[in-house]
One Martini backbone bead per residue (centre of mass of N, CA, C, O) as a GRO file, in nm:
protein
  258
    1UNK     BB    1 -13.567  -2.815 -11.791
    2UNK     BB    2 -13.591  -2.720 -12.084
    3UNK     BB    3 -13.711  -2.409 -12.068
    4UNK     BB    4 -13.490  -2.286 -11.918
    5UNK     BB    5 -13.277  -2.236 -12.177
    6UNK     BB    6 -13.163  -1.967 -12.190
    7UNK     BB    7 -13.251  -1.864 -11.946
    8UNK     BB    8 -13.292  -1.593 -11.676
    9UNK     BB    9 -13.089  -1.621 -11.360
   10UNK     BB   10 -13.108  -1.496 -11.047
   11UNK     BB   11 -12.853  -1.485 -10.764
   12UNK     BB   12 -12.823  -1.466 -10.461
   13UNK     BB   13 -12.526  -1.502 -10.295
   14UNK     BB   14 -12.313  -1.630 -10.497
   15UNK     BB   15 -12.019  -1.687 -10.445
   16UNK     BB   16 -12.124  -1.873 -10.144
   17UNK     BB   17 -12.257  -2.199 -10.060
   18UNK     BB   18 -12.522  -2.190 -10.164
   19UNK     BB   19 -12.524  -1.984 -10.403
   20UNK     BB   20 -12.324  -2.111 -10.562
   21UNK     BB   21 -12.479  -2.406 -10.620
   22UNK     BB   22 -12.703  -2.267 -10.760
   23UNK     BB   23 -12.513  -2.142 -10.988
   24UNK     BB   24 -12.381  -2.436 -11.095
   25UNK     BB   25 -12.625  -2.577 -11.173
   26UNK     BB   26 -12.790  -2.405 -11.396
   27UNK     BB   27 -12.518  -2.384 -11.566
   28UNK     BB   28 -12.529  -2.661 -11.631
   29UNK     BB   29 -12.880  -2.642 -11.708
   30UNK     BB   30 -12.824  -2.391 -11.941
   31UNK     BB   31 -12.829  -2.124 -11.771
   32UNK     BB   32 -12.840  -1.816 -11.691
   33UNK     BB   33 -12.669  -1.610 -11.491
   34UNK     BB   34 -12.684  -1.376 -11.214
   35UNK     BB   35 -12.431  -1.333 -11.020
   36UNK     BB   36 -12.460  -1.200 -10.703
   37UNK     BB   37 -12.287  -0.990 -10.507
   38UNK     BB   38 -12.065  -0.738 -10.349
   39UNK     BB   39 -11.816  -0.936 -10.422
   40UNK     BB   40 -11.729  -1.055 -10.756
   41UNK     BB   41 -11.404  -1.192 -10.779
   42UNK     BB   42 -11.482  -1.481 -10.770
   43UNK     BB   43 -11.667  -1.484 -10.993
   44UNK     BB   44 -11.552  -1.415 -11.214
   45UNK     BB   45 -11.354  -1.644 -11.209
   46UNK     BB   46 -11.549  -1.865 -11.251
   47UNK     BB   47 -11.677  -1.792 -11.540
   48UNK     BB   48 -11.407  -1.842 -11.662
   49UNK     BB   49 -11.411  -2.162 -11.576
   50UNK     BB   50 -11.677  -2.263 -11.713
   51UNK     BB   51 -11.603  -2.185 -11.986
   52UNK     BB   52 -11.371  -2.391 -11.983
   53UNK     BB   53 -11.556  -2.620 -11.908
   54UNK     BB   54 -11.781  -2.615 -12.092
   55UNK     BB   55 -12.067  -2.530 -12.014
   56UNK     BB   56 -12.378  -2.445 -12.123
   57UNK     BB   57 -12.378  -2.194 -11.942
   58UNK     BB   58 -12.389  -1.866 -11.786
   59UNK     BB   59 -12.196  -1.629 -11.605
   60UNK     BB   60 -12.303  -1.316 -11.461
   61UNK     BB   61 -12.158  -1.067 -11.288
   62UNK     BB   62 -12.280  -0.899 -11.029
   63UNK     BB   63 -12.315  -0.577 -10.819
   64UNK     BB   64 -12.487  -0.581 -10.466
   65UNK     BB   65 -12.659  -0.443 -10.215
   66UNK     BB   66 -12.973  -0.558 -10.118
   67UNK     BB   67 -12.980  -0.348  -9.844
   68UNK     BB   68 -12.980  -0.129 -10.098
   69UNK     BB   69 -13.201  -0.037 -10.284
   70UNK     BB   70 -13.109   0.189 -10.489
   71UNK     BB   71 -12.917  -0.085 -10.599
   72UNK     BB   72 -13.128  -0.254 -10.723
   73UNK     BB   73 -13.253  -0.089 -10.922
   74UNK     BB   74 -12.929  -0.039 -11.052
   75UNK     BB   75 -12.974  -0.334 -11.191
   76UNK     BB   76 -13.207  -0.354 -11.333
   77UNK     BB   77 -13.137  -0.177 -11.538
   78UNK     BB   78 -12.869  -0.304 -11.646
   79UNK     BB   79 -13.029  -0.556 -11.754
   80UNK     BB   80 -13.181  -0.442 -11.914
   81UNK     BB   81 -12.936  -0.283 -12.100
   82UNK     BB   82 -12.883  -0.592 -12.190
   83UNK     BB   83 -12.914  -0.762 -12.485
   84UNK     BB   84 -12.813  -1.054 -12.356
   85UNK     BB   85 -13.093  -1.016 -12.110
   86UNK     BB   86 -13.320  -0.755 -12.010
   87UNK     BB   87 -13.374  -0.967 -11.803
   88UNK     BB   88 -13.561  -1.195 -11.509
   89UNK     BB   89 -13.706  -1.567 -11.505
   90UNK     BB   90 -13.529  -1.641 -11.229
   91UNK     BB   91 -13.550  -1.572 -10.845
   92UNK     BB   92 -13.303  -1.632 -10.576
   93UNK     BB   93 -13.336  -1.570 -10.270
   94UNK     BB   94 -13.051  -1.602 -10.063
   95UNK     BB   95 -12.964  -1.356  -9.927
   96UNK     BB   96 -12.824  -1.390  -9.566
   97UNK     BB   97 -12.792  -1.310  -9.245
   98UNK     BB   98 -12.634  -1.356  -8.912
   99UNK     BB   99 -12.669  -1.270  -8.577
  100UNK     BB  100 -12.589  -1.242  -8.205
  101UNK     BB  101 -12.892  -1.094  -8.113
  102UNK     BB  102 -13.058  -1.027  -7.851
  103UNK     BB  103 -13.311  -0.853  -7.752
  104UNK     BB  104 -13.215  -0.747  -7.441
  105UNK     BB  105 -12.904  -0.669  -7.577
  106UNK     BB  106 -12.873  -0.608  -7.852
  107UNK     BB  107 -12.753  -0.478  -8.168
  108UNK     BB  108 -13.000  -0.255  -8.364
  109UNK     BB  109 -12.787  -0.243  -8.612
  110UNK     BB  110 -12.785  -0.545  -8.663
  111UNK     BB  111 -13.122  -0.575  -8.684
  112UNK     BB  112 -13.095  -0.403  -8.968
  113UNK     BB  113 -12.931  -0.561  -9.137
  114UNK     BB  114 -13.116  -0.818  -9.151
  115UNK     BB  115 -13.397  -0.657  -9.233
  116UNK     BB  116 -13.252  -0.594  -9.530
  117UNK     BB  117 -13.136  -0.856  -9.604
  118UNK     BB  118 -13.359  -1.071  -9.562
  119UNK     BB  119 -13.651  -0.902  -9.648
  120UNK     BB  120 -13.636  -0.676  -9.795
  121UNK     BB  121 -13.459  -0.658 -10.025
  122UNK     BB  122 -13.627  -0.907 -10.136
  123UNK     BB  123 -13.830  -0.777 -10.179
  124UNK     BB  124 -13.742  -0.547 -10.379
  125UNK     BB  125 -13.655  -0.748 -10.586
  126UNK     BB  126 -13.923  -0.911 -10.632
  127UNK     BB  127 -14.058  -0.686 -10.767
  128UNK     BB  128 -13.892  -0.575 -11.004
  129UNK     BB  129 -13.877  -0.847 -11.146
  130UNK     BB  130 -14.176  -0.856 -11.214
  131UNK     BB  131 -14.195  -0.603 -11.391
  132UNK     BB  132 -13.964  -0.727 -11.561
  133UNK     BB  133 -14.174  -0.968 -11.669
  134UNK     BB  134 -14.437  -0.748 -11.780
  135UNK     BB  135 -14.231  -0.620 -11.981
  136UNK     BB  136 -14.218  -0.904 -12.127
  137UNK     BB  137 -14.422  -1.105 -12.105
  138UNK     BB  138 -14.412  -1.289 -11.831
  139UNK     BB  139 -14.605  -1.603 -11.708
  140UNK     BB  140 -14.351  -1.813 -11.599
  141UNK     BB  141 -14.242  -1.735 -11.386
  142UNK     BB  142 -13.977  -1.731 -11.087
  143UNK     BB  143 -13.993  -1.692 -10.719
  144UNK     BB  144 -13.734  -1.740 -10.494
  145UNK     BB  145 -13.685  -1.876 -10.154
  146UNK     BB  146 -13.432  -1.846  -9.881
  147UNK     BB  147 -13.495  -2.006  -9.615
  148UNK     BB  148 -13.591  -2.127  -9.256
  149UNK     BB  149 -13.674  -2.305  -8.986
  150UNK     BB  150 -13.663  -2.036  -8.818
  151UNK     BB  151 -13.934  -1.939  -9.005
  152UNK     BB  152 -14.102  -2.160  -8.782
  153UNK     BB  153 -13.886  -2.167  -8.541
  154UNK     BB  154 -13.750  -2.154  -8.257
  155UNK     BB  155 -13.453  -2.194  -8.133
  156UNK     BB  156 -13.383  -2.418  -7.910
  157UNK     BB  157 -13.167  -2.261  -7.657
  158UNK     BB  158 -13.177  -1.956  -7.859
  159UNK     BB  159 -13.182  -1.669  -7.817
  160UNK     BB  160 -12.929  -1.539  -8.009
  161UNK     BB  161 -13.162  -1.582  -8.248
  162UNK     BB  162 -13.446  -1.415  -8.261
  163UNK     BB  163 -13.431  -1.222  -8.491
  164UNK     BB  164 -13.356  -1.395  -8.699
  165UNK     BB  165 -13.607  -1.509  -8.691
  166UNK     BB  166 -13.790  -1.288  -8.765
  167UNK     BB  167 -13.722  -1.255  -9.038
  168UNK     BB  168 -13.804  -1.558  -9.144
  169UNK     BB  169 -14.121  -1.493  -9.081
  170UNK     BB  170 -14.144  -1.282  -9.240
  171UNK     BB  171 -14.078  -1.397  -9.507
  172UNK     BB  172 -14.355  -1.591  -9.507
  173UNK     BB  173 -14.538  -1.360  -9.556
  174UNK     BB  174 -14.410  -1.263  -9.828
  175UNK     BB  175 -14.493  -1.484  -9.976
  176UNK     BB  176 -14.785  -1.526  -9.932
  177UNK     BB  177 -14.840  -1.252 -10.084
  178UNK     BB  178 -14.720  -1.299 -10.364
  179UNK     BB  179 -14.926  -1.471 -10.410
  180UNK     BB  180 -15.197  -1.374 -10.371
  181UNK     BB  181 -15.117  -1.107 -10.579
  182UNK     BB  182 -15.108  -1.283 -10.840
  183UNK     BB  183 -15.375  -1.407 -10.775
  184UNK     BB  184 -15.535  -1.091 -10.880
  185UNK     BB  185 -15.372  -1.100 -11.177
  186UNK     BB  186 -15.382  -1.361 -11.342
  187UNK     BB  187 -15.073  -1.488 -11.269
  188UNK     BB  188 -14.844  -1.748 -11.317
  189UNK     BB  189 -14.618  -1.637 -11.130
  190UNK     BB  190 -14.427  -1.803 -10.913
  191UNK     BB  191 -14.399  -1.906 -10.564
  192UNK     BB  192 -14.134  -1.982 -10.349
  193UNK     BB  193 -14.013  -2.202 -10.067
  194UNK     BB  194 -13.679  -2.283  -9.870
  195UNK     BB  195 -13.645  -2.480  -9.579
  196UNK     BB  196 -13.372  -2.517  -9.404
  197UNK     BB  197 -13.134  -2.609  -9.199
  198UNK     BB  198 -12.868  -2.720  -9.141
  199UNK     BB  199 -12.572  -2.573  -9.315
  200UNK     BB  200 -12.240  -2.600  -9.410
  201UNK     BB  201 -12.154  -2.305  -9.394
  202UNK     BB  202 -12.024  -1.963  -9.316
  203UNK     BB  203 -12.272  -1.868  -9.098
  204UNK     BB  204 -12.112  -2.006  -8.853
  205UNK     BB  205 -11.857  -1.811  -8.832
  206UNK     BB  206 -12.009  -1.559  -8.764
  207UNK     BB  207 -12.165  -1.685  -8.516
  208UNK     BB  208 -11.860  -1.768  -8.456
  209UNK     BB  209 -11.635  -1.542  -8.475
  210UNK     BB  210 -11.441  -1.714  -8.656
  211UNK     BB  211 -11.424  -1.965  -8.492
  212UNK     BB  212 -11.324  -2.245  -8.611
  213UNK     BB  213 -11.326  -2.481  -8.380
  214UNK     BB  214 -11.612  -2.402  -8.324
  215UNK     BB  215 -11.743  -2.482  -8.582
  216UNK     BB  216 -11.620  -2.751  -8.604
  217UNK     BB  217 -11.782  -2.856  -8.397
  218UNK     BB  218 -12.054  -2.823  -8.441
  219UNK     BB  219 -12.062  -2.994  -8.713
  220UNK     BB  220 -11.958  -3.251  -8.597
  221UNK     BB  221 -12.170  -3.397  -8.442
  222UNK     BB  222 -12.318  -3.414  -8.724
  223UNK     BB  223 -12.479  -3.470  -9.024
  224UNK     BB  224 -12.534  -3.210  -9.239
  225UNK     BB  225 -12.607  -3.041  -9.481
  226UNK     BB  226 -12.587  -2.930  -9.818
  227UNK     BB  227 -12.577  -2.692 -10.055
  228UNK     BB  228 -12.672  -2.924 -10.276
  229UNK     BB  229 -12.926  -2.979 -10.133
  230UNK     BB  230 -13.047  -2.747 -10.185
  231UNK     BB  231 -13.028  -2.713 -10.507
  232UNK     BB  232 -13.179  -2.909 -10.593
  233UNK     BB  233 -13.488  -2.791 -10.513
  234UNK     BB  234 -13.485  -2.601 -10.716
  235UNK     BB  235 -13.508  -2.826 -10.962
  236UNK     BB  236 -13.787  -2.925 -10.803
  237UNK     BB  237 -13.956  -2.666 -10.891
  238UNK     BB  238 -13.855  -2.628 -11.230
  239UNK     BB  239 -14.037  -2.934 -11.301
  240UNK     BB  240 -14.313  -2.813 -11.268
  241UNK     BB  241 -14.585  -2.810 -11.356
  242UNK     BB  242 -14.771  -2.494 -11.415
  243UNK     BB  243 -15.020  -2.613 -11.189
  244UNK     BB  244 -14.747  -2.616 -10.987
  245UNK     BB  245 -14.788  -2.506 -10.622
  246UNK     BB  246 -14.526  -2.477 -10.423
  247UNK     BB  247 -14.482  -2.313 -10.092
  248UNK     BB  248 -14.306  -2.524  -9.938
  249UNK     BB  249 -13.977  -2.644  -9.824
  250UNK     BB  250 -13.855  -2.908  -9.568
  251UNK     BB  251 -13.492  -2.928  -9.468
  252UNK     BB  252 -13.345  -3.167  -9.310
  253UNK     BB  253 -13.144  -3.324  -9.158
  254UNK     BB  254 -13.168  -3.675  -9.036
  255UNK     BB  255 -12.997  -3.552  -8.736
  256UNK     BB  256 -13.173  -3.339  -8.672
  257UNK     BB  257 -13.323  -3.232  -8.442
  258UNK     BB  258 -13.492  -2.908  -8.411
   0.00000   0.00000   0.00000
């Protein structure tokens, strides 16, 4: 991981969750962090203590909602012009929203914003990305994808999230392409994705209505991933050696059924 010391990574959904342990984790092993959040109130928070805690690294909280291009362009824009930053040596996409919308009868304006946040978006921001890496002749760099094992099969028993996992379908053909296109431009920036299964964070608050009871109910059932332990795999893929391209990672817990 020596290499990567003072490179600047961006994390999307940085505020809470996966996102948050992989900011945190980066930043522990001296990257700069770009954390992207809509609301970055807490993230600034944590900044200030991180520098009190003496990190190696450093957190720079930047606001973005993924889901509108516009706005992925004016991020990237800022960090161009930010002469701390300049640019992006490793982006990891990982805002990703689920509701319970069944094809049958859900509610179409839902399926856009999943379609938007999930995968649409990630695409948008890792092209900029690739840009910003172009433009300064990085050609080591990394671009991760934080995907779900929803986005190789069907959950067993939920209708209500067919479209989510169409998403996550769709993710996996977007990440195989950005391989592919890069090594026809004999790019060495590499693309990987990471798909674990339950992990206990916010969005399964969101699929239960925020109803703290079900959640708790059924988190309890088995013992699930921790978002530390998908945070681990960054750093499992950024110590690979440069000619090892790792296609993707599945990861549940040892105690998840389906």
């Amino acid at each position: 991981m020596d290499k990567w010391i003072g490179r600047v990574a961006m994390v999307t959904g940085a505020s809470r969750g996966i996102g948050a342990s992989i900011t945190k984790l980066l930043v522990e092993l001296g990257m700069i962090v770009i954390g992207v959040a809509r609301d970055i109130s807490d993230l600034e928070v944590t900044s200030v203590e991180y520098k009190a805690n003496g990190l190696t690294g450093n957190l720079v909280p930047m606001k973005c909602d993924i889901s509108q291009p516009e706005k992925i362009n004016a991020l990237l824009n800022q960090i161009r012009a930010d002469p701390d930053l300049e640019g992006v040596d490793v982006l990891i996409n990982n805002a990703a929203i689920a509701y319970a919308e069944p094809l049958l009868n859900g509610n179409p304006d839902a399926w856009g914003t999943m379609i938007r946040t999930n995968f649409l978006g990630p695409t948008i921001l890792a092209q900029e990305v690739y840009k910003s890496m172009k433009e300064r002749e990085i050609d080591d760099g990394y671009i991760i994808f934080i995907n779900s094992l929803s986005g190789h099969r069907l959950i067993p028993g939920n209708k209500d999230l067919h479209m989510y996992c169409a998403t996550k379908f769709a993710l996996r053909a977007i990440v195989e392409g950005f391989r592919l296109e890069l090594r026809q431009v004999d790019s060495h920036i590499r693309v990987s994705s990471i798909s674990p299964g339950v992990v206990e964070t916010d969005i399964f608050k969101k699929l239960f209505d925020n109803d703290e009871d079900k959640t708790k109910k059924f988190l309890s059932e088995r013992k699930y991933l921790e978002a530390d332990d998908v945070a681990s795999m960054i750093v499992t893929l950024l110590s690979q050696p440069m000619h090892v391209q790792v296609h993707d990672i599945l990861l549940r817990s040892t105690e998840q059924i389906p």
